[in-house]
PDB file of N, CA, C and O in Angstrom:
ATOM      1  N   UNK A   1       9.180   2.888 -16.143  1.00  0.00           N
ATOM      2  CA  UNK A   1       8.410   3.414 -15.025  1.00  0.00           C
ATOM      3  C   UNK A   1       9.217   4.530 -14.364  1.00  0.00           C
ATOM      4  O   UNK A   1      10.389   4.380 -14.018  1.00  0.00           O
ATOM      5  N   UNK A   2       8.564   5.589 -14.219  1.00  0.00           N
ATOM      6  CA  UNK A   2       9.323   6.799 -13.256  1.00  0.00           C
ATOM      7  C   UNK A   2      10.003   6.060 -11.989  1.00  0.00           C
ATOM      8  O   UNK A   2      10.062   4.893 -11.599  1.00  0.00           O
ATOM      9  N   UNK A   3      10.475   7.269 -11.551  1.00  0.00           N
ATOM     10  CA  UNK A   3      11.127   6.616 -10.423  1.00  0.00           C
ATOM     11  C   UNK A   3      10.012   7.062  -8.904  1.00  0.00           C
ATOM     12  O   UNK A   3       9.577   8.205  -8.762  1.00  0.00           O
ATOM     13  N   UNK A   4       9.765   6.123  -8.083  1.00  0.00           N
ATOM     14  CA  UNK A   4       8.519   6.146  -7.296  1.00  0.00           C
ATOM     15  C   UNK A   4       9.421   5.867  -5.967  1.00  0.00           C
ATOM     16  O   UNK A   4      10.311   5.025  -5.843  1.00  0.00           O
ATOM     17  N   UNK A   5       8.882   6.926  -4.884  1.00  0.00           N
ATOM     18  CA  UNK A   5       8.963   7.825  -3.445  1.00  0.00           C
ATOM     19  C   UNK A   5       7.965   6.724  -2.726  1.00  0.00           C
ATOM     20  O   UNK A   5       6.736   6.707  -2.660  1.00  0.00           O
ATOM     21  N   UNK A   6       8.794   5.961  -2.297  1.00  0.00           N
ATOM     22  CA  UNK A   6       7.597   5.009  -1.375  1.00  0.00           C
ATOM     23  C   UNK A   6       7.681   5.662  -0.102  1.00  0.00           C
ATOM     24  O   UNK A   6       8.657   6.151   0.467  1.00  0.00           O
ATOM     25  N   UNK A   7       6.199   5.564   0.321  1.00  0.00           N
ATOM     26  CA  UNK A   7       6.085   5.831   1.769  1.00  0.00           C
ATOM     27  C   UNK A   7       5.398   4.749   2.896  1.00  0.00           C
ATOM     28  O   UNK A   7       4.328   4.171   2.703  1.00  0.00           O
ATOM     29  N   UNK A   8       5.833   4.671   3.522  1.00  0.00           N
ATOM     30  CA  UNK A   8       5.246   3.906   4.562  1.00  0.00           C
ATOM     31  C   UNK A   8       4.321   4.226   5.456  1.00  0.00           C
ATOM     32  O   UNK A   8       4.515   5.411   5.726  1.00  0.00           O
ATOM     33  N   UNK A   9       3.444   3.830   6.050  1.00  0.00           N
ATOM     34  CA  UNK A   9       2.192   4.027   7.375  1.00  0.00           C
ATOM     35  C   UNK A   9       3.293   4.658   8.309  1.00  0.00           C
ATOM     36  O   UNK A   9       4.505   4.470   8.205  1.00  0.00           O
ATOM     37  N   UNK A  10       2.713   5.361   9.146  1.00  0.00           N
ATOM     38  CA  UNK A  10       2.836   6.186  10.353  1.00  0.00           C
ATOM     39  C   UNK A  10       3.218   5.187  11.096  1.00  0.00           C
ATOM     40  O   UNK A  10       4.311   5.048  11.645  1.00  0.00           O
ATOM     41  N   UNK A  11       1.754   4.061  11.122  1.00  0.00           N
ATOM     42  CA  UNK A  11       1.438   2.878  11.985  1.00  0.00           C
ATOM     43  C   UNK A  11       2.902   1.930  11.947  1.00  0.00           C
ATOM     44  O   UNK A  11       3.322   1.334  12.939  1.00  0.00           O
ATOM     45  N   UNK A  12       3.234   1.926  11.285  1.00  0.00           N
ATOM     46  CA  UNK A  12       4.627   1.187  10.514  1.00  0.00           C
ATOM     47  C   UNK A  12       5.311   0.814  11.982  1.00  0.00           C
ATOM     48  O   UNK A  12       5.560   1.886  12.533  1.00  0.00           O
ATOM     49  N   UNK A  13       5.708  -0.302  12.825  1.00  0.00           N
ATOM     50  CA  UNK A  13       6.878  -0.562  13.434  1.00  0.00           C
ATOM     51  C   UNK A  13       8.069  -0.216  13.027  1.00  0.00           C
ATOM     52  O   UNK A  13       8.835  -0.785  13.805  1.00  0.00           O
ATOM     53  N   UNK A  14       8.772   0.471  12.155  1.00  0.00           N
ATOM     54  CA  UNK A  14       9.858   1.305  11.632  1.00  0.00           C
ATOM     55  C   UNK A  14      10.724  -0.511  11.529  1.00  0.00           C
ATOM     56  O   UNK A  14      11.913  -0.461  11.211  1.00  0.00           O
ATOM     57  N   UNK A  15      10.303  -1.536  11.711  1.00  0.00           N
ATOM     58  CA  UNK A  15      11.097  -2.469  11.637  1.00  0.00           C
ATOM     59  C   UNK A  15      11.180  -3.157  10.208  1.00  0.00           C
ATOM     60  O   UNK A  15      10.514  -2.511   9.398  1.00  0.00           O
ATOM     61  N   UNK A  16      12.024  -4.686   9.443  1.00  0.00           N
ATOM     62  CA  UNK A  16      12.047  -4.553   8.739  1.00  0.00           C
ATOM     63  C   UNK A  16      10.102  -5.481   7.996  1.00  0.00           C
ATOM     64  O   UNK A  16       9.500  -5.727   9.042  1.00  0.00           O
ATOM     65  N   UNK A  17       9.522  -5.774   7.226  1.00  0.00           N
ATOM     66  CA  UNK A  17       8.628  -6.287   6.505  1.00  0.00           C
ATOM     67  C   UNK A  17       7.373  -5.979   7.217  1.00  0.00           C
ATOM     68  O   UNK A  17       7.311  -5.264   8.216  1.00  0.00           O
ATOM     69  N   UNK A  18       6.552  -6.461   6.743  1.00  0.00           N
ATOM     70  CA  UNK A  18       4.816  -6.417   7.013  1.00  0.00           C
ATOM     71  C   UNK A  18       4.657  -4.850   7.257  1.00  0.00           C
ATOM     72  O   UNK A  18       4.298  -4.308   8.302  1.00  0.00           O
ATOM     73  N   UNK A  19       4.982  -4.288   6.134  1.00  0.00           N
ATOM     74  CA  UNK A  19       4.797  -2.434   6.032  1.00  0.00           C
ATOM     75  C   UNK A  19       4.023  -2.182   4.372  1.00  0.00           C
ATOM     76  O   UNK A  19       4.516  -2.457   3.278  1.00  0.00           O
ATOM     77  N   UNK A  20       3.227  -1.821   4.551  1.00  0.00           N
ATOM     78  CA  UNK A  20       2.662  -1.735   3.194  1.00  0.00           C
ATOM     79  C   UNK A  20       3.302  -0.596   3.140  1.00  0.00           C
ATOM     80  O   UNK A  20       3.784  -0.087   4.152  1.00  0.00           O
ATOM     81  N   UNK A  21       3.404   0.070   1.673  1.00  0.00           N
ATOM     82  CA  UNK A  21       4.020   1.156   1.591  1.00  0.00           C
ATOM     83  C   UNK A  21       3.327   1.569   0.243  1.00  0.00           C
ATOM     84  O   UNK A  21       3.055   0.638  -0.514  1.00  0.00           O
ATOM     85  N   UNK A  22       2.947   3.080  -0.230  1.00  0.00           N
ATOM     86  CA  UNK A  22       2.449   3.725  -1.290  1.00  0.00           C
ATOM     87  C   UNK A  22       3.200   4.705  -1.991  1.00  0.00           C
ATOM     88  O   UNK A  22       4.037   5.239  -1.264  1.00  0.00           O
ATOM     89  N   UNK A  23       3.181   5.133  -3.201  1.00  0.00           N
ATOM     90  CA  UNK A  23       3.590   5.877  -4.029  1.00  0.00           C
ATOM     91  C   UNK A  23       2.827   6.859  -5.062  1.00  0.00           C
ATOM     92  O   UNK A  23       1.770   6.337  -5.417  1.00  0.00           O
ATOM     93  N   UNK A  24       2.995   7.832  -5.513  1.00  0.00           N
ATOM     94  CA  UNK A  24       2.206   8.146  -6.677  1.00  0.00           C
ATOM     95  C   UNK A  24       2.847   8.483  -7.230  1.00  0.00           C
ATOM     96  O   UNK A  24       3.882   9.109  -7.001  1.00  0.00           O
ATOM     97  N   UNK A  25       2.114   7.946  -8.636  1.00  0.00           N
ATOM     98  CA  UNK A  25       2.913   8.296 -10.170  1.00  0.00           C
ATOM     99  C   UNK A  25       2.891   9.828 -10.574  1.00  0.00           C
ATOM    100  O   UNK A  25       1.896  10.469 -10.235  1.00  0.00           O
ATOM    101  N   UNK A  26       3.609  10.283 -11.068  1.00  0.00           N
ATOM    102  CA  UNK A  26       3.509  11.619 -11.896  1.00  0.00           C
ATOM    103  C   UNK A  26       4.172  11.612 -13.265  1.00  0.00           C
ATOM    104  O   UNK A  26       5.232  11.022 -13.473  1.00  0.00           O
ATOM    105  N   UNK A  27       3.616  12.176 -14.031  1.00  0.00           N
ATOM    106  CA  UNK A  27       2.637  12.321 -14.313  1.00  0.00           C
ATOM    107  C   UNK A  27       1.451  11.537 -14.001  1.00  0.00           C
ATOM    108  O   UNK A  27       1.836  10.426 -14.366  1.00  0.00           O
ATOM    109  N   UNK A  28       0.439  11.397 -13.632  1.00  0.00           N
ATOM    110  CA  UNK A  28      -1.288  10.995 -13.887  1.00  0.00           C
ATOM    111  C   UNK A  28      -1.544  10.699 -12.357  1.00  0.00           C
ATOM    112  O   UNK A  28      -0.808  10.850 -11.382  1.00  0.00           O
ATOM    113  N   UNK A  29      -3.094  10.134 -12.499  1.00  0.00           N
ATOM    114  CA  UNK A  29      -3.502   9.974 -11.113  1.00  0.00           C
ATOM    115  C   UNK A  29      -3.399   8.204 -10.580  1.00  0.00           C
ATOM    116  O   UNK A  29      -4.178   7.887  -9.681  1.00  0.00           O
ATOM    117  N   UNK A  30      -2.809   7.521 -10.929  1.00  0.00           N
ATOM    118  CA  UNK A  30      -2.427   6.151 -10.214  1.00  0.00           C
ATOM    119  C   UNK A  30      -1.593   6.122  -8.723  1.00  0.00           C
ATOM    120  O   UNK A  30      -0.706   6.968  -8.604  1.00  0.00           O
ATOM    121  N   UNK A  31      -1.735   5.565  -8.039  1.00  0.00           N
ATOM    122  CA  UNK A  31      -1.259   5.276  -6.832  1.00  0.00           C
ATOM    123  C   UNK A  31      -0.948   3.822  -6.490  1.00  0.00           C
ATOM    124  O   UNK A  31      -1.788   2.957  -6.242  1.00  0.00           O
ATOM    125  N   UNK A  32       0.602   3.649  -6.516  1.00  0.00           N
ATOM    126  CA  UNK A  32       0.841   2.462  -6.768  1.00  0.00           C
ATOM    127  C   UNK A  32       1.253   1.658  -4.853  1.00  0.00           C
ATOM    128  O   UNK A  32       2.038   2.178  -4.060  1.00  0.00           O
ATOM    129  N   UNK A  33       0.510   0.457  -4.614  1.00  0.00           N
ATOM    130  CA  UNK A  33       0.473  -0.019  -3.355  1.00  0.00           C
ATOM    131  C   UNK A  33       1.605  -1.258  -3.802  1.00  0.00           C
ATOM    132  O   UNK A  33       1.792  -1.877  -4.849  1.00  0.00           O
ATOM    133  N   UNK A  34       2.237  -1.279  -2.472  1.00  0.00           N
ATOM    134  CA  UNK A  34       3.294  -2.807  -2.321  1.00  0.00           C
ATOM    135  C   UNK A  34       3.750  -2.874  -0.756  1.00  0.00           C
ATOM    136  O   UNK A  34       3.852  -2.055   0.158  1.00  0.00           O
ATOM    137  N   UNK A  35       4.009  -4.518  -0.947  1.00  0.00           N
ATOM    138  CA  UNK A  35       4.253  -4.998   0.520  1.00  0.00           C
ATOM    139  C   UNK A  35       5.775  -4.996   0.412  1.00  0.00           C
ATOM    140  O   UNK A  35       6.392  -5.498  -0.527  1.00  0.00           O
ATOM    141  N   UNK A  36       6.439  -4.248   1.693  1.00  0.00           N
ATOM    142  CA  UNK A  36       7.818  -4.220   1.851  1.00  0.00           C
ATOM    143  C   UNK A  36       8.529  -5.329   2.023  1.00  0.00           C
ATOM    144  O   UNK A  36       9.748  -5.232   1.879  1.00  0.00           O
ATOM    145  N   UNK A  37       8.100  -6.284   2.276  1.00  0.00           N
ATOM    146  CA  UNK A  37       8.428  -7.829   2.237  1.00  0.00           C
ATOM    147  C   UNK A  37       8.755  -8.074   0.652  1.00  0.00           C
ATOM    148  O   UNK A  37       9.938  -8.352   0.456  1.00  0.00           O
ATOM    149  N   UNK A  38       7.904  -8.021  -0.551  1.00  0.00           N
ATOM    150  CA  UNK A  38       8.033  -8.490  -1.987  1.00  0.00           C
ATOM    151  C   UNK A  38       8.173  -6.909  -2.535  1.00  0.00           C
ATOM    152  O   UNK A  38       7.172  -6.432  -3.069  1.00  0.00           O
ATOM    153  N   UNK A  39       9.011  -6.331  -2.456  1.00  0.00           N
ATOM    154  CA  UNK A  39       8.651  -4.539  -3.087  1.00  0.00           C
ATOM    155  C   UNK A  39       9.188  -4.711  -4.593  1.00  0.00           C
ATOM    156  O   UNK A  39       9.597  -3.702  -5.167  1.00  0.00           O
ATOM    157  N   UNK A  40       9.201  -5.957  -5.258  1.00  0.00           N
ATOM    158  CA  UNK A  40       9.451  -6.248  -6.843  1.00  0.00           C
ATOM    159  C   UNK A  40       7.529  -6.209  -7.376  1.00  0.00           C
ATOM    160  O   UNK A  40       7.042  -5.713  -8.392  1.00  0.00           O
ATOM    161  N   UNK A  41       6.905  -6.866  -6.338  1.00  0.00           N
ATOM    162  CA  UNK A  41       5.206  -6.764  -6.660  1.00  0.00           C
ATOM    163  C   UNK A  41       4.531  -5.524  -6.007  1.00  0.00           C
ATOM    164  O   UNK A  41       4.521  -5.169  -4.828  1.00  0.00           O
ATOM    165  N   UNK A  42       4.029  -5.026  -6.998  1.00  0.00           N
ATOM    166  CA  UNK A  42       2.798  -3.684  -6.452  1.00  0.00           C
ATOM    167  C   UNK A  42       2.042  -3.977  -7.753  1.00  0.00           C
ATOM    168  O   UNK A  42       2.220  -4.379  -8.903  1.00  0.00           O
ATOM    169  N   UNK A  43       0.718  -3.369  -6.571  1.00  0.00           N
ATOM    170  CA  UNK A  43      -0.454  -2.588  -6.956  1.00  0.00           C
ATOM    171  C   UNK A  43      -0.091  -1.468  -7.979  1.00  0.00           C
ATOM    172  O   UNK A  43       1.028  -0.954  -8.000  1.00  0.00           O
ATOM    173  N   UNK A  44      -1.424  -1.007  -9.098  1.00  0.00           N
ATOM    174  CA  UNK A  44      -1.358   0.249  -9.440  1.00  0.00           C
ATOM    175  C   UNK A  44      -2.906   0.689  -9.483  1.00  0.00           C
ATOM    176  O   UNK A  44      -3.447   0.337 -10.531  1.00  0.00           O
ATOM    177  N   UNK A  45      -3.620   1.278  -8.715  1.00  0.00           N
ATOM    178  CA  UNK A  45      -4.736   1.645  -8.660  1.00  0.00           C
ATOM    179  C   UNK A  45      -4.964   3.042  -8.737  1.00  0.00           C
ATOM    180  O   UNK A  45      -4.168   3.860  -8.275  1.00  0.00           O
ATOM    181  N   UNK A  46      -6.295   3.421  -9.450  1.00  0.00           N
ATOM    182  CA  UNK A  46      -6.843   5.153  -9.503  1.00  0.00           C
ATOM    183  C   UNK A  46      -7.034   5.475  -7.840  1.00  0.00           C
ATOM    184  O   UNK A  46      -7.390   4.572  -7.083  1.00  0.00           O
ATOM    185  N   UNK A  47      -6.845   6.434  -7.500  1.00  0.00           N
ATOM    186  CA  UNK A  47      -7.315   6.857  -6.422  1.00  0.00           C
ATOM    187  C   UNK A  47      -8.357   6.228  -5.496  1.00  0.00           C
ATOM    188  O   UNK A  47      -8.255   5.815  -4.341  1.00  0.00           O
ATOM    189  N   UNK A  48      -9.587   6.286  -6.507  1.00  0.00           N
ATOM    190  CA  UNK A  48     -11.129   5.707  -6.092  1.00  0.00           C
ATOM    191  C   UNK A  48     -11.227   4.345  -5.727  1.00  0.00           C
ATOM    192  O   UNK A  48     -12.108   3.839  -5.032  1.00  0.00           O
ATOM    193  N   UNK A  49      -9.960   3.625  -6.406  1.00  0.00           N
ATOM    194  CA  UNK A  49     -10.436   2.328  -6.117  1.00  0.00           C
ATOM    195  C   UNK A  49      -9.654   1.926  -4.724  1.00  0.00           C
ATOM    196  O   UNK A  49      -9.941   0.893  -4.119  1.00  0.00           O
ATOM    197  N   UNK A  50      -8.254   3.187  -4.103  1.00  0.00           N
ATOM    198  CA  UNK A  50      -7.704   2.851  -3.580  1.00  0.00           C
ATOM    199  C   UNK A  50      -8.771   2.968  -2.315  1.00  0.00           C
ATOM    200  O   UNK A  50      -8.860   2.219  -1.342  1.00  0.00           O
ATOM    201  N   UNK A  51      -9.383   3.891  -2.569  1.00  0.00           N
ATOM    202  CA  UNK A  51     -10.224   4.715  -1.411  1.00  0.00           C
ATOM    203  C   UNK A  51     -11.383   3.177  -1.262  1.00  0.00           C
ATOM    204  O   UNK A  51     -11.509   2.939  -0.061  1.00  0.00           O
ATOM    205  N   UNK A  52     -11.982   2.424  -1.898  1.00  0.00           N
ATOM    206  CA  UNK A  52     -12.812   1.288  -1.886  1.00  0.00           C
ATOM    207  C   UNK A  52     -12.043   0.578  -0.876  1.00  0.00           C
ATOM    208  O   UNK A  52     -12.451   0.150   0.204  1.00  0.00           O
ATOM    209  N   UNK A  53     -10.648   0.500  -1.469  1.00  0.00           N
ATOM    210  CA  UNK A  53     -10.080  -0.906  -0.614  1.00  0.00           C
ATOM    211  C   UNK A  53     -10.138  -0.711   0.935  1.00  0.00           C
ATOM    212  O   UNK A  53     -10.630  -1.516   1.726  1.00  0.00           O
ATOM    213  N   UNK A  54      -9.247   1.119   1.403  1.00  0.00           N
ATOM    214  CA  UNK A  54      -9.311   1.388   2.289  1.00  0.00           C
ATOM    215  C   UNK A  54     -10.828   0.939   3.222  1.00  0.00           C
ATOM    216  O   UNK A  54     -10.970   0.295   4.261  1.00  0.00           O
ATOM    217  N   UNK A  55     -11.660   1.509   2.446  1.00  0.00           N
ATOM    218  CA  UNK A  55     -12.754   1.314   3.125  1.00  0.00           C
ATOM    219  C   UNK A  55     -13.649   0.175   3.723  1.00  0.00           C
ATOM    220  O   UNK A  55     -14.352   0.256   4.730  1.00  0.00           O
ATOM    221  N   UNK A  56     -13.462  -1.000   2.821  1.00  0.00           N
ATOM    222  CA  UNK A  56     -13.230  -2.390   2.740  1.00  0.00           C
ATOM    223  C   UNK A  56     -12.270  -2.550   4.049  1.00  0.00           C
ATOM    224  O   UNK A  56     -12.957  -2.515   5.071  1.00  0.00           O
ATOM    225  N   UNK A  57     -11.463  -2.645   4.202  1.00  0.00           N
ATOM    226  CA  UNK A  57     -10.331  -2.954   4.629  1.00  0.00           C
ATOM    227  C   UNK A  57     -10.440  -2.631   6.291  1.00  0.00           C
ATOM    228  O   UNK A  57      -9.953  -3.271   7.223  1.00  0.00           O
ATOM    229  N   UNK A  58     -11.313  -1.317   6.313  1.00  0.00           N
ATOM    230  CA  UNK A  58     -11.760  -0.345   7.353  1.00  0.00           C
ATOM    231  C   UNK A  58     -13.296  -1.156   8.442  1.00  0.00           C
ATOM    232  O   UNK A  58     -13.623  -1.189   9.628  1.00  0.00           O
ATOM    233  N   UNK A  59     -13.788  -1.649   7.208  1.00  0.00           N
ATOM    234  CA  UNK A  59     -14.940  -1.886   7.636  1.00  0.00           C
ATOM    235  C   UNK A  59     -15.319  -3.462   7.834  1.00  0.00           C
ATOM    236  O   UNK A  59     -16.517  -3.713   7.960  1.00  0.00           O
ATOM    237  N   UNK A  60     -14.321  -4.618   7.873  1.00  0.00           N
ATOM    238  CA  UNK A  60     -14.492  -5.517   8.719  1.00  0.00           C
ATOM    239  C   UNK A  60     -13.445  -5.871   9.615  1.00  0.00           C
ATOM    240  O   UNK A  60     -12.615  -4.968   9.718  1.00  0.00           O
ATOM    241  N   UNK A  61     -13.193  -6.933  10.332  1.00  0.00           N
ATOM    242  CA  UNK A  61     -12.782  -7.128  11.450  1.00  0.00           C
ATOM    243  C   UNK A  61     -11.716  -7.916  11.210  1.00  0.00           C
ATOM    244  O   UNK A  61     -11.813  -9.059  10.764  1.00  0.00           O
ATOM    245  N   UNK A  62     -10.953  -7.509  11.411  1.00  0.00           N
ATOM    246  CA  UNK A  62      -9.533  -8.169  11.217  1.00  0.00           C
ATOM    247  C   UNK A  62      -9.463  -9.899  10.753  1.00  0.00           C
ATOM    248  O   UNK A  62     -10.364 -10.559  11.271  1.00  0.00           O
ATOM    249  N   UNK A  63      -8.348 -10.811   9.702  1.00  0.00           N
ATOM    250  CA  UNK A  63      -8.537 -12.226  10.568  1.00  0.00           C
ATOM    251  C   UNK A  63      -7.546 -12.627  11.104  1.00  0.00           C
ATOM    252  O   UNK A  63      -6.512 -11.959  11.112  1.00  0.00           O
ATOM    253  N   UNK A  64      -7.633 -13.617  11.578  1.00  0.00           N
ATOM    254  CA  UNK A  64      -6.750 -14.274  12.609  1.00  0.00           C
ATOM    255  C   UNK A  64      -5.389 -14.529  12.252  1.00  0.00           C
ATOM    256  O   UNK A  64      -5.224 -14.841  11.073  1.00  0.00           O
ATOM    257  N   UNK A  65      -4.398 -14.475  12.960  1.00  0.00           N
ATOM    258  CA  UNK A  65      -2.867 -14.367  12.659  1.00  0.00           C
ATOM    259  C   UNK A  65      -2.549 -15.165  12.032  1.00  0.00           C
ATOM    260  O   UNK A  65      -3.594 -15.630  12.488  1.00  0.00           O
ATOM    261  N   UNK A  66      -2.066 -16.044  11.252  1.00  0.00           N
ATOM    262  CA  UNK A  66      -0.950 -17.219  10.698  1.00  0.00           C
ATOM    263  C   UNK A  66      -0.053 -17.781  11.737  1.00  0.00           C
ATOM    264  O   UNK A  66       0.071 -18.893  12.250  1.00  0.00           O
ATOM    265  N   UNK A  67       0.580 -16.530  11.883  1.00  0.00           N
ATOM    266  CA  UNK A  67       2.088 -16.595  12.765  1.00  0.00           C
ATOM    267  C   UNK A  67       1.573 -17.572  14.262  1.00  0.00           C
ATOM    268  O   UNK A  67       2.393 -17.830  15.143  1.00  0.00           O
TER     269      UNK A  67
END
């Protein structure tokens, strides 16, 4: 696997875990998602599907904490 430029949300508490963070591959169009907590597990999704999740993700209402 290339070597992958993670970035983090804006939104990000700059603190350490619960930061999703993204990358893209180059060569091709994949965009690989992982939680900074487990950053050995990621996502590798096309663009389109990332754009679904977002939107998903966008369009219901949060759930309730664990913590």
């Amino acid at each position: 696997m290339p070597h992958l430029v993670w970035q983090k949300s804006s939104f990000s508490t700059g603190g350490e875990g619960e930061c999703v963070e993204l990358a893209a591959a180059a060569p091709g169009p994949h965009i690989h998602l992982r939680e900074s907590d487990h950053p050995d597990r990621m996502a590798t999704l096309p663009p389109h599907t990332l754009a679904a999740l977002l939107h998903a993700v966008k369009s219901h209402p949060p759930l309730p904490s664990s913590k």
